[in-house]
MIFI-373049 format. One record per residue (C-alpha): y, z, x; chain; residue in three letters; residue number from 0. Coordinates in Angstrom, 2 decimals. Layout:
    north       up     east  mol  type  seq
        Y        Z        X    A   ALA  NUM
...
***
This chain:
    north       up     east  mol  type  seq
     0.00     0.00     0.00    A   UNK    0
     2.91     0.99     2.83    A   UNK    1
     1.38    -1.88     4.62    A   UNK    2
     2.31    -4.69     1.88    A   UNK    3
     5.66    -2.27     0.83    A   UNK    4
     6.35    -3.20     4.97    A   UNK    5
     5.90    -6.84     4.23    A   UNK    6
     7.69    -7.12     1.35    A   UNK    7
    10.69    -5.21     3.19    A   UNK    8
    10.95    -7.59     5.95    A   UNK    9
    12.54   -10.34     3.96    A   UNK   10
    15.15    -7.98     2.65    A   UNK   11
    16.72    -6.86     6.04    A   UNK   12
    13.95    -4.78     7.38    A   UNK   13
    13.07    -5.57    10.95    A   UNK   14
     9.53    -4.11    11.52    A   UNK   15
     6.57    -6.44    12.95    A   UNK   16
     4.88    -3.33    12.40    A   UNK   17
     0.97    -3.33    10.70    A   UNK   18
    -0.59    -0.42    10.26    A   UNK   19
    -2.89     0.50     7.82    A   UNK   20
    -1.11     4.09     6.64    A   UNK   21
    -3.35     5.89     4.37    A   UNK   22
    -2.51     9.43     3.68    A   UNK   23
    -5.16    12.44     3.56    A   UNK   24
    -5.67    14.25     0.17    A   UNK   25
    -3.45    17.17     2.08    A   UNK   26
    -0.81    14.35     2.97    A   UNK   27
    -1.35    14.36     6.32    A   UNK   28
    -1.00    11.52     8.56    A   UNK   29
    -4.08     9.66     8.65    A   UNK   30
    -6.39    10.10    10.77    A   UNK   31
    -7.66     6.45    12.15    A   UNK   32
    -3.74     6.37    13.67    A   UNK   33
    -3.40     6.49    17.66    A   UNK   34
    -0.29     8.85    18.72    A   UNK   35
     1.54     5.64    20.09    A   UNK   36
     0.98     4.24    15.89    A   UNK   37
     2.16     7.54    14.73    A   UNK   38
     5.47     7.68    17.15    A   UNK   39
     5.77     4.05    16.40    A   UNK   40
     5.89     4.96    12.46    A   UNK   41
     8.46     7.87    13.04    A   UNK   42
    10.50     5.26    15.11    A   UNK   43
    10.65     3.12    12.15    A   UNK   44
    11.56     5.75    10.01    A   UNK   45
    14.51     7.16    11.45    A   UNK   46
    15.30     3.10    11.63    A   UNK   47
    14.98     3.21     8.12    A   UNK   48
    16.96     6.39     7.15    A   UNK   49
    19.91     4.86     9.32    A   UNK   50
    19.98     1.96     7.47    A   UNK   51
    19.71     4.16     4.16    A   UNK   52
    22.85     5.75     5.53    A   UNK   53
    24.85     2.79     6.19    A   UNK   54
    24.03     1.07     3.36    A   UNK   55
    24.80     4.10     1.04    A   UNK   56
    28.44     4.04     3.14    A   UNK   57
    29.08     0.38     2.53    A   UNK   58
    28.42     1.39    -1.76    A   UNK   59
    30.63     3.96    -1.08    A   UNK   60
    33.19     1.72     0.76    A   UNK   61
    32.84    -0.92    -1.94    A   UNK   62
    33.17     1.22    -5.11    A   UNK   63
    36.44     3.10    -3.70    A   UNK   64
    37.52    -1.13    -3.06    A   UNK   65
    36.46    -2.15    -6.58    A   UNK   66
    38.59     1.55    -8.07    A   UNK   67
    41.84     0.55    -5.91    A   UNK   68
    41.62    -3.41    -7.76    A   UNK   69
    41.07    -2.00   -11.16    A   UNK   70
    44.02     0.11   -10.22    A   UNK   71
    46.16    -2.25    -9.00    A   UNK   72
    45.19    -4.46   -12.65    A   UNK   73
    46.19    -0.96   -14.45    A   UNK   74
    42.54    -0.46   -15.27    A   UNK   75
    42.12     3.15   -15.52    A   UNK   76
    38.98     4.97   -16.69    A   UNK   77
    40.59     6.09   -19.14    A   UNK   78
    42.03     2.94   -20.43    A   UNK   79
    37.99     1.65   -19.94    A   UNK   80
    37.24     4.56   -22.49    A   UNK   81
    39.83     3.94   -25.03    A   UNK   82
    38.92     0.11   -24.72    A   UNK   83
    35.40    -0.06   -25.04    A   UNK   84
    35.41     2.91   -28.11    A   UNK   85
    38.54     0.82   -29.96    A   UNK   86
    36.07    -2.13   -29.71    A   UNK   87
    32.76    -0.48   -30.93    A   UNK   88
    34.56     1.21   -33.84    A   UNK   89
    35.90    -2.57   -34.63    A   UNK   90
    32.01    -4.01   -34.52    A   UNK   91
    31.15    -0.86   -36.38    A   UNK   92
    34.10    -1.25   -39.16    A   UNK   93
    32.80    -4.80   -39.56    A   UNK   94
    29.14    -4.06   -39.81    A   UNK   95
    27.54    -4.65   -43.06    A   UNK   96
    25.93    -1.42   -43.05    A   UNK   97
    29.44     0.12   -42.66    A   UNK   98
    31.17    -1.69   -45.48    A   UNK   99
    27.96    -1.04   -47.50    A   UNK  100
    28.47     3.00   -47.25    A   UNK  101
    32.27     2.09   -47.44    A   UNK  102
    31.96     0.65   -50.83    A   UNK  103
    29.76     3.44   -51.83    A   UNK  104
    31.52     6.11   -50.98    A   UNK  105
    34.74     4.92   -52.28    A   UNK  106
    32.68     3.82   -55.57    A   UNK  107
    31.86     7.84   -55.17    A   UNK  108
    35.11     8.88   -54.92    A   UNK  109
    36.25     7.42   -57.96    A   UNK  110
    33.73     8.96   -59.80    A   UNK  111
    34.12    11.90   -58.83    A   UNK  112
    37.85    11.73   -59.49    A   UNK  113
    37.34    10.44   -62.80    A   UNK  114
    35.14    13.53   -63.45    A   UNK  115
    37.45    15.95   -62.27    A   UNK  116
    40.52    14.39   -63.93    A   UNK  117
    38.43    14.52   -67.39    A   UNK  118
    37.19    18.25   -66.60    A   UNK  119
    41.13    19.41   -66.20    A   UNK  120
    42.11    17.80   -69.01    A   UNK  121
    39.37    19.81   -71.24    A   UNK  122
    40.06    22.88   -69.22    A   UNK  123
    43.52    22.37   -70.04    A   UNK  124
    43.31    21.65   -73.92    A   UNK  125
    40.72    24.49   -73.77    A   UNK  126
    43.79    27.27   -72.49    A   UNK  127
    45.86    25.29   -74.90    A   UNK  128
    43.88    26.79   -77.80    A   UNK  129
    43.57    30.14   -76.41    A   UNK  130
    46.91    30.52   -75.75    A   UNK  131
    47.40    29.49   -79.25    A   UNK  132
    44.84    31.35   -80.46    A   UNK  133
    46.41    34.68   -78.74    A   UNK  134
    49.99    34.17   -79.42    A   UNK  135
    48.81    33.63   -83.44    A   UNK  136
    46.58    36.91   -82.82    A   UNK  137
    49.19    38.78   -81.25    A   UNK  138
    52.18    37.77   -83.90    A   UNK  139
    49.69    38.68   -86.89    A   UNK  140
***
């Protein structure tokens, strides 16, 4: 498996002519068919490997602080990303048909409910009309 994970590196940068067949033993140990001059070899290549880790992670950094000053310099801020990108998916959500769907329903709803609560005051009002009535006839008599 490292052997062909090698290979496959080589073509991406990676400079080892290295072949070793690197199993591992069930405790993780380094295997045992490896000479000392295979095992030094392999720790070579892996502090070769970490350095390039390290500059590559560098050049990222490098490239995303390069790519923050541009969107600066165009007035991009995150912010302004934020506030664009959440004005635009409330505009695809306003104009989704499941949206206007619960839209309608809810103002359909609405009116209903108004309705009903616009006839219940009336009755509640005609209702202390007539005990009003009723009392200030009771209390007169």
């Amino acid at each position: 498996m490292f052997c062909c994970l090698f290979a496959s590196l080589k073509g991406f940068g990676g400079t080892s002519s290295m072949n070793f067949s690197t199993g591992a033993t069930r405790n993780g140990g380094p295997h045992s068919d490896l000479t000392e001059e295979d095992l030094e070899d392999l720790r070579i290549e892996l502090t070769k490997v970490e350095d390039e880790i390290q500059t590559l992670r560098q050049v990222l950094l490098a490239k995303e602080k390069y790519a923050m000053d541009i969107k600066r310099q165009l007035g991009l801020s995150p912010l302004s990303n934020i506030k664009q990108n959440l004005a635009k998916g409330w505009q695809e959500v306003q104009t989704s048909a499941p949206y206007k769907r619960t839209q309608d329903t809810l103002s359909h709803a609405g009116q209903v409910t108004s309705a009903a609560l616009s006839s219940m005051g009336v009755a509640i009002t005609r209702k202390w009309f007539i005990m009003s009535q009723f009392f200030s006839y009771w209390l007169l008599t």
